[in-house]
C-alpha positions in Angstrom: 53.3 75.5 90.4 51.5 72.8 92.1 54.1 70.0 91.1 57.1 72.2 92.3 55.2 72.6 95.6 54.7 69.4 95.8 58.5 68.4 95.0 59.4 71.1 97.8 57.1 69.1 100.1 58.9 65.4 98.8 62.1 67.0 99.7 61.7 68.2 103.4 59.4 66.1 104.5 60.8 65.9 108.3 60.0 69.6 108.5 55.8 69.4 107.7 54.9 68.6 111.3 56.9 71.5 112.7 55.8 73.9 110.0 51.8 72.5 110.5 52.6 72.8 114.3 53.6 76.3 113.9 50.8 77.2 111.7 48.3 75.8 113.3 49.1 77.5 116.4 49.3 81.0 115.1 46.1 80.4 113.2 44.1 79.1 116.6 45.3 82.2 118.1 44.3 84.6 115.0 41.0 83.2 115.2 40.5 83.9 118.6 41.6 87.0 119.0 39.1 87.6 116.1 36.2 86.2 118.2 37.4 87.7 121.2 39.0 91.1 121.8 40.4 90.4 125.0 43.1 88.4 123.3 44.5 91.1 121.0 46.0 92.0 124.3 49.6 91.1 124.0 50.1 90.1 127.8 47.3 87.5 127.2 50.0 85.8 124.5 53.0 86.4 126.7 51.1 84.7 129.9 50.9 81.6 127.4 54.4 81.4 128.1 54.1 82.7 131.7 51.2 79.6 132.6 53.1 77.1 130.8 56.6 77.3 131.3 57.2 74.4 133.4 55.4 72.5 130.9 57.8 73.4 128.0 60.6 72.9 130.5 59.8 69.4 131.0 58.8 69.1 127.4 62.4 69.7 126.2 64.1 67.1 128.4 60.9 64.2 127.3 62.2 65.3 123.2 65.6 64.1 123.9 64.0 60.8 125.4 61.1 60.1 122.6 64.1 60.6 120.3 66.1 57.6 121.9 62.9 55.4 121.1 62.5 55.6 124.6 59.1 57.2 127.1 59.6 58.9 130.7 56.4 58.6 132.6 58.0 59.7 135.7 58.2 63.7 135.2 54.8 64.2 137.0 55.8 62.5 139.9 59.0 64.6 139.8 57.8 67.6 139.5 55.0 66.6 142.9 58.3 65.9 144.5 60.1 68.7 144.0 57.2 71.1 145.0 56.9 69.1 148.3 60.5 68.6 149.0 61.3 72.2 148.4 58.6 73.6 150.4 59.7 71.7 153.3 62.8 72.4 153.0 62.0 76.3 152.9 59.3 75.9 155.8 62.6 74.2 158.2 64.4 77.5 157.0 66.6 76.5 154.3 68.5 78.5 152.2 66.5 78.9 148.7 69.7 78.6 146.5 70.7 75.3 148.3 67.1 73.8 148.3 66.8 74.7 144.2 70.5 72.8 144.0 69.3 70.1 145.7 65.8 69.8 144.1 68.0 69.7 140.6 70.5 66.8 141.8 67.7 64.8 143.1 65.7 65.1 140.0 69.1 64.1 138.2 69.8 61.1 140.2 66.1 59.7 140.0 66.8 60.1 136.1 70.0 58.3 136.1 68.3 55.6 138.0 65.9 54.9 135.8 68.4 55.1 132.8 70.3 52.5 134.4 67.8 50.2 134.5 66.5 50.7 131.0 70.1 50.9 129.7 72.4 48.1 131.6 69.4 45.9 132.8 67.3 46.0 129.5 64.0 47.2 131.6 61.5 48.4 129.0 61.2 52.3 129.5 57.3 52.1 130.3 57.8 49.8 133.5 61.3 51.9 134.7 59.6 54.9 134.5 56.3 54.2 136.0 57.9 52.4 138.9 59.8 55.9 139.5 56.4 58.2 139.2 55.0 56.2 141.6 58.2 55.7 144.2 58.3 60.2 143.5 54.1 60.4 144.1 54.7 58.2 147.5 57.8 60.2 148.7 55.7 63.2 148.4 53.0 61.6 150.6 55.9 60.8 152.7 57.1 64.4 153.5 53.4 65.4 153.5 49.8 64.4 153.2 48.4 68.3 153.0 50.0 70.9 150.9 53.0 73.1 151.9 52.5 76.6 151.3 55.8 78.9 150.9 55.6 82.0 152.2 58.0 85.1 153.5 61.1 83.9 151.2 62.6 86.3 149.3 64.4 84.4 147.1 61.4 82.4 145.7 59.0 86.1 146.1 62.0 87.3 143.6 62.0 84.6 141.5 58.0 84.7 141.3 57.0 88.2 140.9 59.8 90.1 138.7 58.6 91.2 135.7 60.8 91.3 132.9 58.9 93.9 130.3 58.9 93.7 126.9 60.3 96.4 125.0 58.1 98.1 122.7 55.1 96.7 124.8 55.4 98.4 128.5 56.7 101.6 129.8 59.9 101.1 132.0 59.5 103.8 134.2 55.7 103.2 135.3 56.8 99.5 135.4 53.5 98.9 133.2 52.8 97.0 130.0 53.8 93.3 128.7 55.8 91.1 130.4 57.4 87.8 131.4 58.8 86.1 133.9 62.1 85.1 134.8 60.8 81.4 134.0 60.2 82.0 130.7 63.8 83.3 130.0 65.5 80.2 131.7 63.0 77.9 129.3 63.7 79.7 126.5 67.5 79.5 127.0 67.0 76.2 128.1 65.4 75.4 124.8 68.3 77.3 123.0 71.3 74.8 124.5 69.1 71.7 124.3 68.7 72.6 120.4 72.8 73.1 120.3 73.2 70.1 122.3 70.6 68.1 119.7 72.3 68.8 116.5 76.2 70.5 117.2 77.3 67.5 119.5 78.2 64.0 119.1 75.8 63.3 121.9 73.2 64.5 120.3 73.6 62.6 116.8 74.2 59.6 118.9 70.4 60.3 120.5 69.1 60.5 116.7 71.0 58.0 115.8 69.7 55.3 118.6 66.1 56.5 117.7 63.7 54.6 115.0 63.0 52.0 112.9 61.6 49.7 115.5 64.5 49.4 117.1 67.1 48.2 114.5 68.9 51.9 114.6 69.7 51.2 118.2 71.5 47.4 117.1 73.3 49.8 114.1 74.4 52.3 116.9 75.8 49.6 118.8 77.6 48.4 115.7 79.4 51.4 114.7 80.6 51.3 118.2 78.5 54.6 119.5 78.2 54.5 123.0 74.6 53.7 123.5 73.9 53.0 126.9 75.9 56.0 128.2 73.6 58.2 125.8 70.4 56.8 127.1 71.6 56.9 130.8 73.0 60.6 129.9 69.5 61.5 128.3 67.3 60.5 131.0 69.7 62.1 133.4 69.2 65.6 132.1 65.3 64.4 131.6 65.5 64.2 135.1 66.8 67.7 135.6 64.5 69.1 133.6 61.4 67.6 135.5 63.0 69.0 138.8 63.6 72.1 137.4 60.0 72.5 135.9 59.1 71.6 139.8 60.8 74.6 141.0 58.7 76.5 138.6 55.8 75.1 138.9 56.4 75.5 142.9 57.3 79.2 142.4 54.4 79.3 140.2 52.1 78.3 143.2 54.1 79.2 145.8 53.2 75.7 147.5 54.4 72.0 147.3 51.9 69.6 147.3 52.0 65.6 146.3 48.8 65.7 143.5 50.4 68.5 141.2 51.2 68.4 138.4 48.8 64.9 138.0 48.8 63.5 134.7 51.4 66.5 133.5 53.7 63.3 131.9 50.7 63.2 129.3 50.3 66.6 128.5 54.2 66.7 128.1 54.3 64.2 125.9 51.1 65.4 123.7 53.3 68.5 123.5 56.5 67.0 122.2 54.5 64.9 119.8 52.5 67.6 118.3 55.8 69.5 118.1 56.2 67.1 115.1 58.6 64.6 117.3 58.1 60.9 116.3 56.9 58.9 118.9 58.8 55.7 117.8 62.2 58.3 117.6 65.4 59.1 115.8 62.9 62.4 113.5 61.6 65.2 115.3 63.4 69.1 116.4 63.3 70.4 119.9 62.6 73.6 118.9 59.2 71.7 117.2 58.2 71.2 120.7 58.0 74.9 122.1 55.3 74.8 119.3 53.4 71.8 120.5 53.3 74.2 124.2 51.7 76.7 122.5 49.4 74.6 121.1 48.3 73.1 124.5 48.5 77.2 126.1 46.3 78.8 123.6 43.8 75.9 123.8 43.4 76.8 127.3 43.0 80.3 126.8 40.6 79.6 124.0 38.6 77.8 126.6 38.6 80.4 129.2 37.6 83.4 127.0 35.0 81.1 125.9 33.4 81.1 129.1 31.1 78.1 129.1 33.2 75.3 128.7 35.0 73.3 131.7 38.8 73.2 131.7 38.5 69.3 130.6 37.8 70.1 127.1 41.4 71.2 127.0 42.2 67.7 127.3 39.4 66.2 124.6 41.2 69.1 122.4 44.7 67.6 123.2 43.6 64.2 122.7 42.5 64.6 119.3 45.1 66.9 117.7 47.8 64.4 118.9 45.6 61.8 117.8 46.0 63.6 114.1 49.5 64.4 114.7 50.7 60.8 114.9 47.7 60.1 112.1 50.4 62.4 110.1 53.4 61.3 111.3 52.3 57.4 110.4 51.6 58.2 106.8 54.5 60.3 106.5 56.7 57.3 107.8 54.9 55.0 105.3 55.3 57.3 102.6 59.0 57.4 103.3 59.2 53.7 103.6 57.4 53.1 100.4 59.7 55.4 98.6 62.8 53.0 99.7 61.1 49.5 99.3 61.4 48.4 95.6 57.7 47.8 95.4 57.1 51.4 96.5 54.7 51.2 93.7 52.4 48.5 94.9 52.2 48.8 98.5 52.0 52.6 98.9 48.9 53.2 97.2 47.2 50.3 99.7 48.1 52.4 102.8 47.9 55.6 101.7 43.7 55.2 101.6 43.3 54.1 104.7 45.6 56.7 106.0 43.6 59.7 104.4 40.5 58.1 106.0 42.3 58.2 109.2 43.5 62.1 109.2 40.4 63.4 107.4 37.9 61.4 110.5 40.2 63.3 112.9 40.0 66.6 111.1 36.9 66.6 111.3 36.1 65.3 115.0 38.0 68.7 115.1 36.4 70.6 113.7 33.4 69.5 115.3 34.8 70.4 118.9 36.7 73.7 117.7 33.1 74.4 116.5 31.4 73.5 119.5 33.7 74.8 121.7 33.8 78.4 120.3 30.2 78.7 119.3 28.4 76.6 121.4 28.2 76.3 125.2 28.5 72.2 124.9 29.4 70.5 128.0 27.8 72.8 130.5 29.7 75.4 132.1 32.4 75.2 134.3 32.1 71.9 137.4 30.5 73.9 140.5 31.4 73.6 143.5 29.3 70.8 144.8 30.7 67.9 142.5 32.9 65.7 144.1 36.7 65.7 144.9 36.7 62.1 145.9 34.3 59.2 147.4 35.1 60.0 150.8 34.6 63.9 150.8 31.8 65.8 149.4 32.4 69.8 148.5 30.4 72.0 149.7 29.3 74.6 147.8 30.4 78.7 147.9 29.5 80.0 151.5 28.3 83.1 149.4 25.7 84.9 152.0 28.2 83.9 154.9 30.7 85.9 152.5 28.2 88.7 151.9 26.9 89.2 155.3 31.2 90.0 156.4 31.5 91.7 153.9 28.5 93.9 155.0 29.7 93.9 158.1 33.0 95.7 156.6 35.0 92.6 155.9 37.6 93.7 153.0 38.7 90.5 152.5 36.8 86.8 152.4 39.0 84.2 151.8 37.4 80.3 151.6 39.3 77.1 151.5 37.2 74.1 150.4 37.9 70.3 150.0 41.3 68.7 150.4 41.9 65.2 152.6 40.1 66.7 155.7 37.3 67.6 153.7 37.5 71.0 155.6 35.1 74.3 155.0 36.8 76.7 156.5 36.0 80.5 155.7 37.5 83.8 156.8 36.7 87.5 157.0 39.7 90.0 157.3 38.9 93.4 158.4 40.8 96.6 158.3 41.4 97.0 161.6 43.1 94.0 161.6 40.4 92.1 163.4 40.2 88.0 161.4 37.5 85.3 162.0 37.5 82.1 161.1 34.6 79.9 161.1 34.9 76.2 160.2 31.7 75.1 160.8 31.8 74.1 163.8 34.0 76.4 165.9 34.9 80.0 165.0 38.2 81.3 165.8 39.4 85.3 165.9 43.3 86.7 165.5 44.1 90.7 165.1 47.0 91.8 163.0 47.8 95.5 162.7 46.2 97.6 160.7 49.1 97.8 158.3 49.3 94.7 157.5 46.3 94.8 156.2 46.7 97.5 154.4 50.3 95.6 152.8 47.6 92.9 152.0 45.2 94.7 150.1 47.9 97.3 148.4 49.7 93.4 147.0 46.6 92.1 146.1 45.3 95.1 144.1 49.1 95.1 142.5 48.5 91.4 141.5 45.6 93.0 139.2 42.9 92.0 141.3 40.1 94.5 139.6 41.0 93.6 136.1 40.3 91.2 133.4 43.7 89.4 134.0 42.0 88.3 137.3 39.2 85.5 136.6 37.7 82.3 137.7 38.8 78.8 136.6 37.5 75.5 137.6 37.5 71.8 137.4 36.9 68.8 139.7 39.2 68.7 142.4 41.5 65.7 143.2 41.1 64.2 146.5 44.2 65.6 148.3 43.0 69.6 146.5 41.8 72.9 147.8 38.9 75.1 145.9 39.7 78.4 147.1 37.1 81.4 146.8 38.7 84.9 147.4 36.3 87.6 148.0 38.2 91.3 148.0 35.9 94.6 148.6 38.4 97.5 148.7 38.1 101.6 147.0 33.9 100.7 146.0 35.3 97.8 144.2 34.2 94.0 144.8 35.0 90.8 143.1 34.9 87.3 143.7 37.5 85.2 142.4 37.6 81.0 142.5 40.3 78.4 141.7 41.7 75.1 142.4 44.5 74.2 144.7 47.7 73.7 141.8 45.2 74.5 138.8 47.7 75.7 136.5 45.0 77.0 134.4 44.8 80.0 136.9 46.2 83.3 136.4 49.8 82.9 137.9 48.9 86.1 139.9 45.8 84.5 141.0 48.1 82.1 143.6 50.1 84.7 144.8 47.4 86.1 146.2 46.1 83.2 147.8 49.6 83.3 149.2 49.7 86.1 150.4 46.3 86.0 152.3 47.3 82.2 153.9 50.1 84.2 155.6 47.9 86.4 158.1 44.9 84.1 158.7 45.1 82.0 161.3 45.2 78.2 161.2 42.3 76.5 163.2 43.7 73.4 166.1 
């Protein structure tokens, strides 16, 4: 038994890191929902894909270029771009359809770009594409130094808040149950004719076949007269569109545009694709191996936040080391599969193949240790408080909570605090039901008066948003300097709950940002 399992293994080798990929991810989530009930919920699965579908949108288009040999640092600064672009463009009163068209060319063209110059003028992928995530992270700084929130379009309100429910799971005519949203569909299909694309078109076997072996398949591409550079321009092209369109998303998502989003997204992308079982040096890996390496990174997050103790950083010590074993795995597979060609498979194999266990089994068990610590053990403190610092010039202040609890005494039904960002500002409101708002700052104190009903609007959307339920909790991490922490205070029906989060933290509930929205639309703005 053992030695056919073993020959099955010899034989289908370039499938064990999407099979371990798969595995391990189902098995992560088995385990938690065994140490917490709360995840035996399906909508807490189906907001994996809800929270991370920009990721896995972006993660498709980086496959096709890690396959070429190639790297694409610049999808972070992409996506920054598109948020801040797009909101602009929606805050002058543009048309949503046209602004999503022209987010998508623009992300196209910046790809092409940078495929040029790593194609036709032999510019190592690294430099071209950091010179672009830098050019798209200034641009954004450009259009804006604060963040741009969108508010009263329909198109993007549409596009944000339908629920698509899952049969089986929710009850169509009480609109309740599981569900996704509409950018999970357009990632999934996305995923679907990028998989097609890969394996049922001569442009995709040209991408395998550029890919690998240190560079020589590229030279044996050329020689068979496969249009290389076309292929690599053509695959950082559609790289490019994917980054834009993971902007719109991630800007629906948020329903703001701001130029630090998304920071340090082209690493988690590329963890994701590499622990999807995608070789890093190219031509082996399967797209579909990559909506695997998502989940991976989404259910380490959720892991996190049920845990309660831990700060959203361990997320990324988790990351780091699981791609650290992944391309551990990877290596010795490669060698293995080298040994077995060379003729003196027989002497060389056996010297690598030691040091290559000692490798995987040290990160296996750093692993362990963390998965250990991390659901056992409240190492690292709990979550980052509001009083660490954002950056050297701007100190947060923390949570305004008796200022919060003397409005809300006063018969405040909403509290709404924005903390941080370039200004440094600590501004804090109180909405009442009369439609009565102040605003204090600090230093001065400003009032505005809506109607009644809008308030009213406000509060009904908010509860709607789940504010009352578990769905509905606090995330944090340290700021960046250009970021928001935003406490939301809402007392409505005998119910009262405070809720905290960080300007873009995709971490958040998705809902949790729609309500920030909403509430940025009736308070005032102070001169």
């Amino acid at each position: 038994m053992g030695k056919k399992i073993s020959t099955l293994l010899s034989r289908n080798q370039r499938f064990i890191p999407v099979v371990a990929t798969a595995a391990l991810a189902f098995i992560a989530y088995g385990v938690g929902a065994v140490l917490y009930p709360g995840m035996r919920n399906p909508q807490v699965f189906f907001n994996i894909f809800r929270n991370n579908s920009y990721l896995l949108i972006s993660a498709i288009g980086m496959t096709l270029v890690i396959l070429t040999g190639g790297i694409d640092l610049s999808v972070s600064g992409v996506m920054a771009l598109t948020t801040v672009a797009a909101a602009a463009l929606l805050r002058d009163g543009w048309n949503a359809w046209v602004v999503i068209l022209l987010m998508l060319l623009m992300g196209m063209a910046l790809g092409a770009v940078m495929g040029s110059f790593i194609a036709y003028l032999k510019v190592q992928p690294f430099i071209a594409t950091l010179a672009g995530m830098w050019f798209a992270r200034g641009m954004c700084f450009f259009i804006s130094d604060d963040a741009i929130a969108i508010s009263n379009n329909r198109i993007y309100t549409i596009l944000g808040q339908t629920k698509l429910l899952i049969p089986g799971l929710s009850d169509p005519e009480a609109q309740t149950g599981a569900y996704i949203s509409i950018f999970v569909v357009v990632a999934m299909l996305l995923l679907v004719a990028v998989m097609y694309i890969s394996h049922y078109t001569r442009f995709g076997r040209t991408v395998y076949a550029i890919g690998g072996n240190e560079g020589r398949n590229e030279k044996s591409a050329r020689l068979m007269g496969l249009p290389v550079s076309t292929t690599k321009v053509l695959v950082y092209t559609l790289n490019g569109f994917c980054s834009a369109l993971a902007g719109i998303a991630l800007s629906i998502f948020v329903l703001s545009g701001h130029g630090l989003y998304a920071n340090g997204a082209e690493l988690d992308v590329i963890a994701a694709v590499v622990m999807g079982g995608t070789m890093l040096t190219g031509g082996e890996g399967y797209v579909f191996g990559t909506l695997f390496g998502v989940l991976i990174f989404g259910i380490t997050q959720t892991l996190i936040q049920f845990n309660g103790n831990l700060s959203s950083w361990w997320t990324r010590i988790v990351i780091g080391m699981l791609t650290l074993l992944f391309i551990g795995v990877q290596s010795a597979l490669a060698t293995r599969k080298g040994g077995h060609r060379a003729r003196t498979a027989h002497s060389v194999a056996p010297r690598r193949r030691p040091l290559a266990l000692v490798g995987i089994g040290a990160a296996l068990i750093l692993i362990v240790i963390v998965v250990a610590s991390l659901l056992r053990t409240p190492l690292g403190g709990g979550p980052i408080s509001g009083t660490s610092t954002s950056s050297a010039a701007c100190q947060l202040q923390p949570y305004r909570r008796d200022t919060a609890g003397t409005f809300v005494a006063d018969g405040a039904v909403i509290t709404y605090e924005r903390n941080g960002g370039p200004n440094c500002v600590d501004e804090i409101y109180a909405i009442y039901s009369d439609g009565r708002i102040v605003g204090d700052n600090g230093v001065t104190t400003i009032e505005h008066r809506v109607s009644p009903e809008e308030v009213d609007t406000l509060l009904s959307g908010i509860v709607g948003y789940g504010w009352f339920t578990d769905e509905m909790y606090d995330t944090w991490h340290t700021p960046c300097g250009q970021c928001y922490g935003y406490y939301v205070t809402v007392s409505f029906d005998g119910q009262e709950k405070t809720v905290k989060g960080v300007d873009g933290g995709t971490d958040a509930p998705a809902d949790y940002w729609q309500v920030v929205s909403l509430v940025k639309t009736i308070v005032p703005r102070f001169p």
